[in-house]
MOPAC internal coordinates of N, CA, C and O (Angstrom, degrees):
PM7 1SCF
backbone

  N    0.0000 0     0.00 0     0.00 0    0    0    0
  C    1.4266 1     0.00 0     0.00 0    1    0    0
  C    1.5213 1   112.30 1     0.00 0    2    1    0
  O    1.2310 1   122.75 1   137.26 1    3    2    1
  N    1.1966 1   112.34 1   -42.74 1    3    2    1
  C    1.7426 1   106.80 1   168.25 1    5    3    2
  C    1.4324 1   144.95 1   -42.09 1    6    5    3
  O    1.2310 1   141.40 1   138.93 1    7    6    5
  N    1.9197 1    76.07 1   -41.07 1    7    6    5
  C    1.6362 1    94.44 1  -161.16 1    9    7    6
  C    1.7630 1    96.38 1   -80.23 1   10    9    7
  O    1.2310 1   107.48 1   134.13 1   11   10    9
  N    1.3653 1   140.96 1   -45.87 1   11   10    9
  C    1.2677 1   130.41 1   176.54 1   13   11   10
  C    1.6663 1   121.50 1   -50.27 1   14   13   11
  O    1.2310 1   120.44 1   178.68 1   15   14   13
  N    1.3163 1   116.77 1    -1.32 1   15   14   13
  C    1.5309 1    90.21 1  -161.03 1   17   15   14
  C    1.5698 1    90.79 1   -98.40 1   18   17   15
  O    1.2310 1   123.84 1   163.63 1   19   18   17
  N    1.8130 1   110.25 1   -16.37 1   19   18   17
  C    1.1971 1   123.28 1  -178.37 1   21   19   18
  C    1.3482 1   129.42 1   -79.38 1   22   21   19
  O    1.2310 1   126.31 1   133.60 1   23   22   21
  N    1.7065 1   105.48 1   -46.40 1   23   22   21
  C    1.4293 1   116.28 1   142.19 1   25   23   22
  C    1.8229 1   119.76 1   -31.14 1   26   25   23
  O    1.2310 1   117.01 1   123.35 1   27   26   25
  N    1.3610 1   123.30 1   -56.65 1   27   26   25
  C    0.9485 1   128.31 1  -177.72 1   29   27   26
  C    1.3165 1   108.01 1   -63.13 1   30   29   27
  O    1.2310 1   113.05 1   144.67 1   31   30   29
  N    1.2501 1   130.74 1   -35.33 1   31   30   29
  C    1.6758 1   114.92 1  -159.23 1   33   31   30
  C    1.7394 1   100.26 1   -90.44 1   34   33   31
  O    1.2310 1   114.54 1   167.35 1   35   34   33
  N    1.4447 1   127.96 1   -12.65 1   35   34   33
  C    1.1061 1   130.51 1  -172.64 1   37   35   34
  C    1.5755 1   107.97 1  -101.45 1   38   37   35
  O    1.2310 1   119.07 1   167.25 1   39   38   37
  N    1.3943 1   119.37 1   -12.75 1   39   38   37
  C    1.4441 1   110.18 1  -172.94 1   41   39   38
  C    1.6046 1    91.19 1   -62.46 1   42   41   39
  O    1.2310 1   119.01 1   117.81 1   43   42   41
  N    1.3462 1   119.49 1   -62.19 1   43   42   41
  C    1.7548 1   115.91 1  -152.74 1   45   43   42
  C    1.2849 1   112.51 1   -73.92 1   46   45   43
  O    1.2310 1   118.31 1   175.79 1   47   46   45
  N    1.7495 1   120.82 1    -4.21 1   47   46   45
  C    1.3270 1   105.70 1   159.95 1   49   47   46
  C    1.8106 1   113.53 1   -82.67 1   50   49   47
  O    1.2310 1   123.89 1   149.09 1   51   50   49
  N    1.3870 1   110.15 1   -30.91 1   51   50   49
  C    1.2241 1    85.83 1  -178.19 1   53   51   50
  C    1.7724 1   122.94 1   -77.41 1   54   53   51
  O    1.2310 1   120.24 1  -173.10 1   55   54   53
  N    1.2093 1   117.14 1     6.90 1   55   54   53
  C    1.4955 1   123.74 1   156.44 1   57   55   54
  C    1.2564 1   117.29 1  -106.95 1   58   57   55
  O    1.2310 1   110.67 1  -157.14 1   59   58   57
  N    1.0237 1   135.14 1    22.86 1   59   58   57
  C    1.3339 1   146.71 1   172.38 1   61   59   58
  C    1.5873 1   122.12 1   -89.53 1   62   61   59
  O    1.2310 1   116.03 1    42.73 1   63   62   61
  N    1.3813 1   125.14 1  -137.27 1   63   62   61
  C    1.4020 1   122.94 1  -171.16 1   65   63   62
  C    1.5768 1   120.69 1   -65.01 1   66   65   63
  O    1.2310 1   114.69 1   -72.11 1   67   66   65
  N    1.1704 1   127.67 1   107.89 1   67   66   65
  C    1.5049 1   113.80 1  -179.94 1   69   67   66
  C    1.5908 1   130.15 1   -62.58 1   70   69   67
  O    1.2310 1   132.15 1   142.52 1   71   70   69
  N    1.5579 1    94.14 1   -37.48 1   71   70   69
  C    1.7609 1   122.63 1   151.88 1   73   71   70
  C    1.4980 1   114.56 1    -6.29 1   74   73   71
  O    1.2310 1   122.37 1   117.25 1   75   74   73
  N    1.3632 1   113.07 1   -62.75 1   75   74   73
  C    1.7091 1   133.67 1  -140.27 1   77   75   74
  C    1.8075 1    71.16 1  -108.73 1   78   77   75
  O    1.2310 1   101.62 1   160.87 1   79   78   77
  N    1.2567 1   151.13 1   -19.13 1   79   78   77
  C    1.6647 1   127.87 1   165.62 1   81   79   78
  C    1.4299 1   108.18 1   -72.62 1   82   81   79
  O    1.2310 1   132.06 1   127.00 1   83   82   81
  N    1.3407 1    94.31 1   -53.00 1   83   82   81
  C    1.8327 1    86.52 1  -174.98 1   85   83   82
  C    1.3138 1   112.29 1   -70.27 1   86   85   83
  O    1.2310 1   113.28 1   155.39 1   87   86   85
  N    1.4739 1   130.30 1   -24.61 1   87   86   85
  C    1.6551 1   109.57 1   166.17 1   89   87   86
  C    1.4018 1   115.74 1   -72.47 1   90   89   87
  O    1.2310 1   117.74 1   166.06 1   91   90   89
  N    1.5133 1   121.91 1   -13.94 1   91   90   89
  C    1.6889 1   106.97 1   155.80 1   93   91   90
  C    1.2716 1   116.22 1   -81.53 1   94   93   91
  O    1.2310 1   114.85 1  -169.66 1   95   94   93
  N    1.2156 1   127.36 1    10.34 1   95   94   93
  C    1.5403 1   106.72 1   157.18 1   97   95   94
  C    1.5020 1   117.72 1  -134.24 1   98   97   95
  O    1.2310 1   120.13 1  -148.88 1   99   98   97
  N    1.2194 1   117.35 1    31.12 1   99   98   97
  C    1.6262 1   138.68 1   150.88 1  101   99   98
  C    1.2693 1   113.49 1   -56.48 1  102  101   99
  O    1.2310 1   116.24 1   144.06 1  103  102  101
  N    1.8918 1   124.75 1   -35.94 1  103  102  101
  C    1.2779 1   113.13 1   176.09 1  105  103  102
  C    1.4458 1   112.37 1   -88.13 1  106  105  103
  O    1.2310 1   114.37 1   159.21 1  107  106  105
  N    1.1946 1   128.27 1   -20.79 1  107  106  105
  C    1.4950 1   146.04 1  -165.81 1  109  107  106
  C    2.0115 1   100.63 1   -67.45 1  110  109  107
  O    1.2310 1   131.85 1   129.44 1  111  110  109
  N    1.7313 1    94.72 1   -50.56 1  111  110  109
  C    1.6637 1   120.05 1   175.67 1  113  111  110
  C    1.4591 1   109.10 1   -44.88 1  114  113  111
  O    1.2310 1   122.94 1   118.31 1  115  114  113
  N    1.6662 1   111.97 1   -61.69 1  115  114  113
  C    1.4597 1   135.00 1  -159.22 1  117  115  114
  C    1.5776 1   104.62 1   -77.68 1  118  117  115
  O    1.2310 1   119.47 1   160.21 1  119  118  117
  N    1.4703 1   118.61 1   -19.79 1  119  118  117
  C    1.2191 1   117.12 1   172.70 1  121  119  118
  C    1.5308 1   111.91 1   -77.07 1  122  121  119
  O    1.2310 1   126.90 1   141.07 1  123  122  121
  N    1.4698 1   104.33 1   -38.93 1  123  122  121
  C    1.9015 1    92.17 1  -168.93 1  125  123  122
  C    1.5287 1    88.82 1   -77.79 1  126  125  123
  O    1.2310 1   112.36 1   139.13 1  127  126  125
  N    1.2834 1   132.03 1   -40.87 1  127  126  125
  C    1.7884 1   132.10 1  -176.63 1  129  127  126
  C    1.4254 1    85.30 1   -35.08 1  130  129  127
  O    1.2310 1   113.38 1    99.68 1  131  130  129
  N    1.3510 1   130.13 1   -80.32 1  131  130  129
  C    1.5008 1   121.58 1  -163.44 1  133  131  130
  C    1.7258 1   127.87 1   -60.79 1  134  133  131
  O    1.2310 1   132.05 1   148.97 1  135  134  133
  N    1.5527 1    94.34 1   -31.03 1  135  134  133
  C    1.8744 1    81.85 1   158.32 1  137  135  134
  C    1.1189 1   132.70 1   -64.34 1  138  137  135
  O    1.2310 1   126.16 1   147.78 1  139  138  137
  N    1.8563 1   105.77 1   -32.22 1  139  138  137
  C    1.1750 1    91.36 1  -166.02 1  141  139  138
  C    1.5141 1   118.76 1   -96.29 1  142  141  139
  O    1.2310 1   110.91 1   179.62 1  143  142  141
  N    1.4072 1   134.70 1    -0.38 1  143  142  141
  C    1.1826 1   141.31 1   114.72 1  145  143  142
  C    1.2459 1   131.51 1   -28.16 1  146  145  143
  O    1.2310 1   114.25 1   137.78 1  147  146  145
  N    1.1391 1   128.50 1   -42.22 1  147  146  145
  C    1.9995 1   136.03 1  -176.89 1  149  147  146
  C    1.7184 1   104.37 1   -93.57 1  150  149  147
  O    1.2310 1   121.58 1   139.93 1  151  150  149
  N    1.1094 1   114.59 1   -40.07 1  151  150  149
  C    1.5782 1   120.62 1   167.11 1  153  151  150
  C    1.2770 1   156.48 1  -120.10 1  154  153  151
  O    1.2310 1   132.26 1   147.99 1  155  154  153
  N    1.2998 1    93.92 1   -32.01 1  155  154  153
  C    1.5750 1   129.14 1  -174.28 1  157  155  154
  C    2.2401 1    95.42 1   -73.95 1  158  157  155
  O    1.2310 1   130.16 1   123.12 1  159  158  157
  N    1.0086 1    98.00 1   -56.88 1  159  158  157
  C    1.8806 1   110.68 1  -167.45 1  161  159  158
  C    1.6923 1    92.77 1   -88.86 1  162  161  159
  O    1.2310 1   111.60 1   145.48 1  163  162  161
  N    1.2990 1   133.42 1   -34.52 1  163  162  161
  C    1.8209 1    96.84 1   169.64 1  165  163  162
  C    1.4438 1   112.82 1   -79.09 1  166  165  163
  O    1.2310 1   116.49 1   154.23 1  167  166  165
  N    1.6392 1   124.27 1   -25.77 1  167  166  165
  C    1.5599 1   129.10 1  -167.44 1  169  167  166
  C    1.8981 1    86.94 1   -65.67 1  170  169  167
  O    1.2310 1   104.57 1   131.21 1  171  170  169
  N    1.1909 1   146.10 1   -48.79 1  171  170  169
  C    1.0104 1   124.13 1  -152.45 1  173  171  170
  C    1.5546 1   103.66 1   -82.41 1  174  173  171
  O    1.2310 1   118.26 1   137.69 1  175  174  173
  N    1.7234 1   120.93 1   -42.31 1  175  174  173
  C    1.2830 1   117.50 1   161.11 1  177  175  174
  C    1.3345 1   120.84 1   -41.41 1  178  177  175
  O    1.2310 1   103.71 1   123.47 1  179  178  177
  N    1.3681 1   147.59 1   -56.53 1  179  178  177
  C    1.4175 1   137.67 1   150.35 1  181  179  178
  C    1.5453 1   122.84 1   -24.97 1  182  181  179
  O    1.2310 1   123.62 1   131.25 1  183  182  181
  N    1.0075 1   110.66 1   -48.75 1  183  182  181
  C    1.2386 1   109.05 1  -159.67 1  185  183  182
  C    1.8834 1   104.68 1   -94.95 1  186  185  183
  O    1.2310 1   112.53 1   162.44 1  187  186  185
  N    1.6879 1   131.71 1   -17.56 1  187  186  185
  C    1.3208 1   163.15 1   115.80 1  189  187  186
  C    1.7989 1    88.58 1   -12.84 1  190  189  187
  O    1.2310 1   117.08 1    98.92 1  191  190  189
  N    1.1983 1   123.17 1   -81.08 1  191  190  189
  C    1.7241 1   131.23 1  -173.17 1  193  191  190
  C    1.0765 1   107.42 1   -43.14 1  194  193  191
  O    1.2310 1   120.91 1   122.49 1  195  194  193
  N    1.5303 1   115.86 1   -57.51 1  195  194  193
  C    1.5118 1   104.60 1  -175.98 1  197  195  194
  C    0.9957 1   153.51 1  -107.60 1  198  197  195
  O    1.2310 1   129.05 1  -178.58 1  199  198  197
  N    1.2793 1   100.17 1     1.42 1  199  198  197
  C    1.8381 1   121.25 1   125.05 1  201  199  198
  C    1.1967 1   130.54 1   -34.84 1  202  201  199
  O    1.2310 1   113.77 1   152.91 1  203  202  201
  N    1.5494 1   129.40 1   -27.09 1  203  202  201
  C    0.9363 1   123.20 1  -179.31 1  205  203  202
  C    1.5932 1   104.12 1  -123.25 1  206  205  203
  O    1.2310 1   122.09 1  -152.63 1  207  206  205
  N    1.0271 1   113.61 1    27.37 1  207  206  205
  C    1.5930 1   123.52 1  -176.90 1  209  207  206
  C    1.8106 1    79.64 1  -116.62 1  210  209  207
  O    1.2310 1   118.64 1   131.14 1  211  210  209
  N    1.4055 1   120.20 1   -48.86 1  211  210  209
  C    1.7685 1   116.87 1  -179.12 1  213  211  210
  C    1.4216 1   115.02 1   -42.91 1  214  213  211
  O    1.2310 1   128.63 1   121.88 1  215  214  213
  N    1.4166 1   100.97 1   -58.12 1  215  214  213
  C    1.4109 1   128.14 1   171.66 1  217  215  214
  C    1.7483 1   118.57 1   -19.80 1  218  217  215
  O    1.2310 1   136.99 1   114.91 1  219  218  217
  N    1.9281 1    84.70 1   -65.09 1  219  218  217
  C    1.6494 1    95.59 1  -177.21 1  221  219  218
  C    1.0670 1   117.05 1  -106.90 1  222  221  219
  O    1.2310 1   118.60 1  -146.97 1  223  222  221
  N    1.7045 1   120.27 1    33.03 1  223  222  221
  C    1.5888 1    95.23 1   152.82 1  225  223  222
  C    1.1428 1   122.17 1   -81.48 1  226  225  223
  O    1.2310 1   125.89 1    -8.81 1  227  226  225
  N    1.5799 1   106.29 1   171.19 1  227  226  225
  C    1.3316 1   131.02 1  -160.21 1  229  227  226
  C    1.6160 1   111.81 1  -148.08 1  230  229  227
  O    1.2310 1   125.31 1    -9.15 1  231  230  229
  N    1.4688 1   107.40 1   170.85 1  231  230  229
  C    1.5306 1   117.17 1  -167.20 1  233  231  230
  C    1.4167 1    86.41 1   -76.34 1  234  233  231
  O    1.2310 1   126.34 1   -40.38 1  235  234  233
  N    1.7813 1   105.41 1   139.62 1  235  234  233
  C    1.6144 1   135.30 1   176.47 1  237  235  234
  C    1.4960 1    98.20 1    91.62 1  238  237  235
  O    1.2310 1    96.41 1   141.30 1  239  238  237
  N    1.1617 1   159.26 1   -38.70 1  239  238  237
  C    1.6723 1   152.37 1  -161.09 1  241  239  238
  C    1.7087 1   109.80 1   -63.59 1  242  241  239
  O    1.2310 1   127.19 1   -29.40 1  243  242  241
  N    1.1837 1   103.77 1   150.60 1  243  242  241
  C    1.1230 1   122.79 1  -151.98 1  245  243  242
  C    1.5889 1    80.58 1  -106.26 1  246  245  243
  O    1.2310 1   125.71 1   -60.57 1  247  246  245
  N    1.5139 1   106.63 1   119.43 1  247  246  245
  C    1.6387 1   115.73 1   164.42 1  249  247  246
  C    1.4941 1   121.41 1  -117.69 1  250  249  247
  O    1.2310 1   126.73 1   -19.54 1  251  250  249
  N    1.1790 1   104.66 1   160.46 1  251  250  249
  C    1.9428 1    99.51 1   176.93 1  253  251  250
  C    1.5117 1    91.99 1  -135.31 1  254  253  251
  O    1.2310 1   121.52 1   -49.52 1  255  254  253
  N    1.3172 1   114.70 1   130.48 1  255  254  253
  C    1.7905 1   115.63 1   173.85 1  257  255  254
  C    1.4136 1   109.17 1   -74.78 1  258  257  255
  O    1.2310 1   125.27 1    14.79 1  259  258  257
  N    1.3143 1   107.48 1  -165.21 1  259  258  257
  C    1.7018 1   115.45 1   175.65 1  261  259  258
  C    1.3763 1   104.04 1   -95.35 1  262  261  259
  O    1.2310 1   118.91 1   163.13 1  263  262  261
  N    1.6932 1   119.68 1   -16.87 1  263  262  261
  C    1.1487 1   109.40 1   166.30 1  265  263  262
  C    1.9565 1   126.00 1   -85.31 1  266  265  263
  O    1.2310 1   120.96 1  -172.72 1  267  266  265
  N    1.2342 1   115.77 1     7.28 1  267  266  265
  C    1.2701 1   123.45 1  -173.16 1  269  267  266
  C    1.4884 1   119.73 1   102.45 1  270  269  267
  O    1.2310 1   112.61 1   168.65 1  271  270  269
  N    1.1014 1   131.55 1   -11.35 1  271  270  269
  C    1.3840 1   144.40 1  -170.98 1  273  271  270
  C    1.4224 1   100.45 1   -80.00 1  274  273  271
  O    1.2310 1   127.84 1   -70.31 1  275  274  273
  N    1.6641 1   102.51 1   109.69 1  275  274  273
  C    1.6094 1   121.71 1   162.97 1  277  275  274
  C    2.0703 1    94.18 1   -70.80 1  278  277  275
  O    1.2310 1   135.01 1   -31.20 1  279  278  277
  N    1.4062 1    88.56 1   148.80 1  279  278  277
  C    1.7690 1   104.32 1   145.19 1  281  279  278
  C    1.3708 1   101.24 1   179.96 1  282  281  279
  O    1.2310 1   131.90 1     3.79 1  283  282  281
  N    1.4781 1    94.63 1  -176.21 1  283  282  281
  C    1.9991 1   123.82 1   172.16 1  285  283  282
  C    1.4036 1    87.82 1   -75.84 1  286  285  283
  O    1.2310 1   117.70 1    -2.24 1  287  286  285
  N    1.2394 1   121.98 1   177.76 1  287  286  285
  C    1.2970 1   141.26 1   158.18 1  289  287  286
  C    1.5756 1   112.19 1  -115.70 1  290  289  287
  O    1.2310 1   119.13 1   -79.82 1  291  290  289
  N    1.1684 1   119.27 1   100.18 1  291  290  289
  C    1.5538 1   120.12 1  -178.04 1  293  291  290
  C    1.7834 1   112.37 1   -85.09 1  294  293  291
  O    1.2310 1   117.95 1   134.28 1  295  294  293
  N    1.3595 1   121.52 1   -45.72 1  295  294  293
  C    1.3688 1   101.91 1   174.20 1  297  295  294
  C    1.6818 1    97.47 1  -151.81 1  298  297  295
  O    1.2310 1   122.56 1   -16.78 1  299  298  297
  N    1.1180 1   112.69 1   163.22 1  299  298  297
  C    1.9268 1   122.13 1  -137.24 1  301  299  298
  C    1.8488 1    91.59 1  -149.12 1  302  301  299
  O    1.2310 1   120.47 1   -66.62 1  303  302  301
  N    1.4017 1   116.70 1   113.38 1  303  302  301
  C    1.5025 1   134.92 1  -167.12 1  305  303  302
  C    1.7050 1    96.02 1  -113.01 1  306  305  303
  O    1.2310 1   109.55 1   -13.88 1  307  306  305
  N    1.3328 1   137.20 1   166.12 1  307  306  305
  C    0.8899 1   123.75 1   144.90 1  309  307  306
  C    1.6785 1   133.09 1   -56.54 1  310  309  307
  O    1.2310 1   105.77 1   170.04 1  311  310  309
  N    0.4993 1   144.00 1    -9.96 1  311  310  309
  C    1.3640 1   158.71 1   143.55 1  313  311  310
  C    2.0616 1   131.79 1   -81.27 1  314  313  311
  O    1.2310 1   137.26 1   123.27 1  315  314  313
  N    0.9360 1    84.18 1   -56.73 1  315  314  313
  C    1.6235 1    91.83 1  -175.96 1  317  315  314
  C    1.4938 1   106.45 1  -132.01 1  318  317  315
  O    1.2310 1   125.18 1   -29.64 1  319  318  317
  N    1.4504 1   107.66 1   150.36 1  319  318  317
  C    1.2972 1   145.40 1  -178.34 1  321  319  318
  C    1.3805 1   123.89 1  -102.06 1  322  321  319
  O    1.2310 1   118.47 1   -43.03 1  323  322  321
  N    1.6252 1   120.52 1   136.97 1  323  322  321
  C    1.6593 1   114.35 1  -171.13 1  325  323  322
  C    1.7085 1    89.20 1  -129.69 1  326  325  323
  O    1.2310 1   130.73 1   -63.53 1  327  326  325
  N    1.4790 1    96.91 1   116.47 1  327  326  325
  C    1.2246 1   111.73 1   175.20 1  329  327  326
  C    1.4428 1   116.97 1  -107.12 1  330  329  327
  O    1.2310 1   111.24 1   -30.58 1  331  330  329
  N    1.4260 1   134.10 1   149.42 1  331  330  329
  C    1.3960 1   151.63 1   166.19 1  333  331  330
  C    1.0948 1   113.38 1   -91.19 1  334  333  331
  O    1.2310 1   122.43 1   -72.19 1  335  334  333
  N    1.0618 1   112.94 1   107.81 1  335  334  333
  C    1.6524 1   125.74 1  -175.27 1  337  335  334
  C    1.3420 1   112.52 1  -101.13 1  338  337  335
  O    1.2310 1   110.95 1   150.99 1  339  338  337
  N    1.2724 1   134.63 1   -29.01 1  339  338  337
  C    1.3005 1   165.43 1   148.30 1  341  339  338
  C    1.0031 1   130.51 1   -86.74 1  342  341  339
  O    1.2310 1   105.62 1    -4.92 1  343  342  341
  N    1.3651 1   144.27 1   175.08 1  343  342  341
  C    1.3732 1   159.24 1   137.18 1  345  343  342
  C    1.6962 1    99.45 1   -40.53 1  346  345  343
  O    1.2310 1   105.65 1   -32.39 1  347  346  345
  N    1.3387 1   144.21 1   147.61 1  347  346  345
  C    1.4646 1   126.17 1  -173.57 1  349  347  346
  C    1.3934 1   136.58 1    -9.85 1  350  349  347
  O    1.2310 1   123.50 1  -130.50 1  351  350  349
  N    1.4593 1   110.90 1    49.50 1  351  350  349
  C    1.6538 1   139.60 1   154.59 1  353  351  350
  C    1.3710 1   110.91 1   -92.76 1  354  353  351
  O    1.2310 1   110.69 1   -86.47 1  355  354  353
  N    1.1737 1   135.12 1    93.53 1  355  354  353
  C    1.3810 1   128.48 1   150.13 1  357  355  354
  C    1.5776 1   137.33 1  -111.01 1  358  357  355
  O    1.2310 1   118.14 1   -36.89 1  359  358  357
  N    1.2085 1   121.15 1   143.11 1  359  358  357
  C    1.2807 1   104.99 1  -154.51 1  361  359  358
  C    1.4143 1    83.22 1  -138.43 1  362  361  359
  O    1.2310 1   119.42 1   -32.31 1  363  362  361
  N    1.7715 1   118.72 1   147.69 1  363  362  361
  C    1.7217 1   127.61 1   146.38 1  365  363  362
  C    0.6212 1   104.61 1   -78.67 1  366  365  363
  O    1.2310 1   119.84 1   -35.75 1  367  366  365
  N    2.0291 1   117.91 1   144.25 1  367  366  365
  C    0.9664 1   144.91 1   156.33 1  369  367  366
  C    1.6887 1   111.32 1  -116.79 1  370  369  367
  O    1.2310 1   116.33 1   -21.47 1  371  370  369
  N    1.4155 1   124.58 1   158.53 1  371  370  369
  C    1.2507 1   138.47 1   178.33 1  373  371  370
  C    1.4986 1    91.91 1   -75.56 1  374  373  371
  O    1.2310 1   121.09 1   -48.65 1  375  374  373
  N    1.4793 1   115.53 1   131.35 1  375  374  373
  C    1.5407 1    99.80 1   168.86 1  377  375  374
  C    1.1554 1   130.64 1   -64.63 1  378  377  375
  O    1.2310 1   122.02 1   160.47 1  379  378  377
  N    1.5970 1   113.73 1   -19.53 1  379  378  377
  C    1.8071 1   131.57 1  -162.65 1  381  379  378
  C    1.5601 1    99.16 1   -67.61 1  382  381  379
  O    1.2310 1   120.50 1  -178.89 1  383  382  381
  N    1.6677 1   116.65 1     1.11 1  383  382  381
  C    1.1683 1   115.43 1  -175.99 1  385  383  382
  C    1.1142 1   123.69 1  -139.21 1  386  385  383
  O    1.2310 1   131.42 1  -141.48 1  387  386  385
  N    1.0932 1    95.56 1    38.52 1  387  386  385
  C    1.3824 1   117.74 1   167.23 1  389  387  386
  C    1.7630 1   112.63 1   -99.89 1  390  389  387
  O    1.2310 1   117.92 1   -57.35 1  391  390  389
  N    1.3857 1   121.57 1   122.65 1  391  390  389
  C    1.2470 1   131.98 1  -142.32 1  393  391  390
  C    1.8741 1   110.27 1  -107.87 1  394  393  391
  O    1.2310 1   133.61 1   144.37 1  395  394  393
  N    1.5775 1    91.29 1   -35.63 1  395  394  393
  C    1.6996 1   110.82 1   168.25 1  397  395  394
  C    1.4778 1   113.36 1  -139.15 1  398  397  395
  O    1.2310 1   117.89 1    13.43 1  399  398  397
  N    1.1709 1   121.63 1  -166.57 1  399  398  397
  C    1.6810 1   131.77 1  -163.52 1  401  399  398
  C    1.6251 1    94.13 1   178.42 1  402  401  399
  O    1.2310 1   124.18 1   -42.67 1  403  402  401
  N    1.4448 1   109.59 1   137.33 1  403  402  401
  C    1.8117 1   119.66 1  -170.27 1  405  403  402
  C    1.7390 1    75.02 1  -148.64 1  406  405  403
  O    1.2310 1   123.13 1   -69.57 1  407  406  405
  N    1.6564 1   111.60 1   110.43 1  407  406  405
  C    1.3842 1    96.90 1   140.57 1  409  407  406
  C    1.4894 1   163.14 1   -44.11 1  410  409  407
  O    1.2310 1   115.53 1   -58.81 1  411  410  409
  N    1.2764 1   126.08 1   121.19 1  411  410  409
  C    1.7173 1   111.92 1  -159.15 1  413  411  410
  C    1.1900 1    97.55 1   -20.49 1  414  413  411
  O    1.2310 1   121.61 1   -11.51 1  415  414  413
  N    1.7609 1   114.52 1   168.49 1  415  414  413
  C    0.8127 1   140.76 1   174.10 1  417  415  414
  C    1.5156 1   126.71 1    21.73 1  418  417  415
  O    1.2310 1   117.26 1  -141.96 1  419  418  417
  N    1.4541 1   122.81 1    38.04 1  419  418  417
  C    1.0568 1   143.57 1   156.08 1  421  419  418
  C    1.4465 1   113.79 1   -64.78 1  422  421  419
  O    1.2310 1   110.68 1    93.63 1  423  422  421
  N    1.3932 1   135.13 1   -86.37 1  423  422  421
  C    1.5394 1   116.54 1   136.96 1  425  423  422
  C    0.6932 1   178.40 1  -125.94 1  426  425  423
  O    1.2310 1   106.69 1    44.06 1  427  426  425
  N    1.5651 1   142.37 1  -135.94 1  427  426  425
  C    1.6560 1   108.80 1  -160.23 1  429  427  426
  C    1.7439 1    73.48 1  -122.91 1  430  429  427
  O    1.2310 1   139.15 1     1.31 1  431  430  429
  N    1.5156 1    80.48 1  -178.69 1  431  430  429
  C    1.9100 1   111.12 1  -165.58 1  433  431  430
  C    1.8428 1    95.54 1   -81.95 1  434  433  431
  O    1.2310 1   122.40 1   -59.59 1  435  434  433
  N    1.4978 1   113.00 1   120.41 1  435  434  433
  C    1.4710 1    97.89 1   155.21 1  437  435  434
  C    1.1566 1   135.90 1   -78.73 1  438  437  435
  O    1.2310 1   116.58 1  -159.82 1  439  438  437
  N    1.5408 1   124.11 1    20.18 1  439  438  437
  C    1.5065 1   108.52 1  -176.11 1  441  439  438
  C    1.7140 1    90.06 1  -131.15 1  442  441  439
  O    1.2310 1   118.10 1  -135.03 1  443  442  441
  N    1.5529 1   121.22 1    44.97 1  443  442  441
  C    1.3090 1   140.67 1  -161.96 1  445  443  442
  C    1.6730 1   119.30 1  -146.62 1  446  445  443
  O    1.2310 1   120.10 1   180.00 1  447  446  445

């Protein structure tokens, strides 16, 4: 006895106004509109930049990996990078992990 009176009051809305669906999902719409404006479209521009900052390094640039490792960039493969971390320390790195890029002589040494 319950279940019909409830059944009944919902059949004719769900054949009813189509109007009143799409204004429940106008806010659902306006939410991804705003992510993907506020996050979604600068995260790919960042990440667009430094790809192509990977791209163009070159011998002398100042890199930082994803693991934290400052250096120069001494010589640049398609693939991998030989950085100076030291005074005659050099080490390869994968370029895909390279995290920043500071053009040569951008800056100087603070303990100099």
């Amino acid at each position: 006895m319950f279940a019909s009176p409830a059944f009944a009051q919902t059949a004719g809305a769900a054949n009813g106004d189509a109007t009143a669906q799409i204004i429940g999902l106008a806010p659902l719409f306006l939410v991804f509109v705003a992510f993907y404006f506020l996050m979604i479209r600068p995260q790919q521009k960042r990440m667009k930049a430094l790809q192509n900052a990977v791209n163009a390094v070159k011998k002398g640039d100042e890199v930082t990996t994803a693991g934290g490792i400052i250096g120069k960039v001494t010589k640049v493969d398609d693939r991998v990078a030989e950085i100076e971390i030291a005074q005659g320390v050099r080490v390869r790195v994968v370029k895909a992990t390279i995290a920043a890029v500071a053009p040569s002589g951008a800056t100087k040494p603070a303990n100099d």
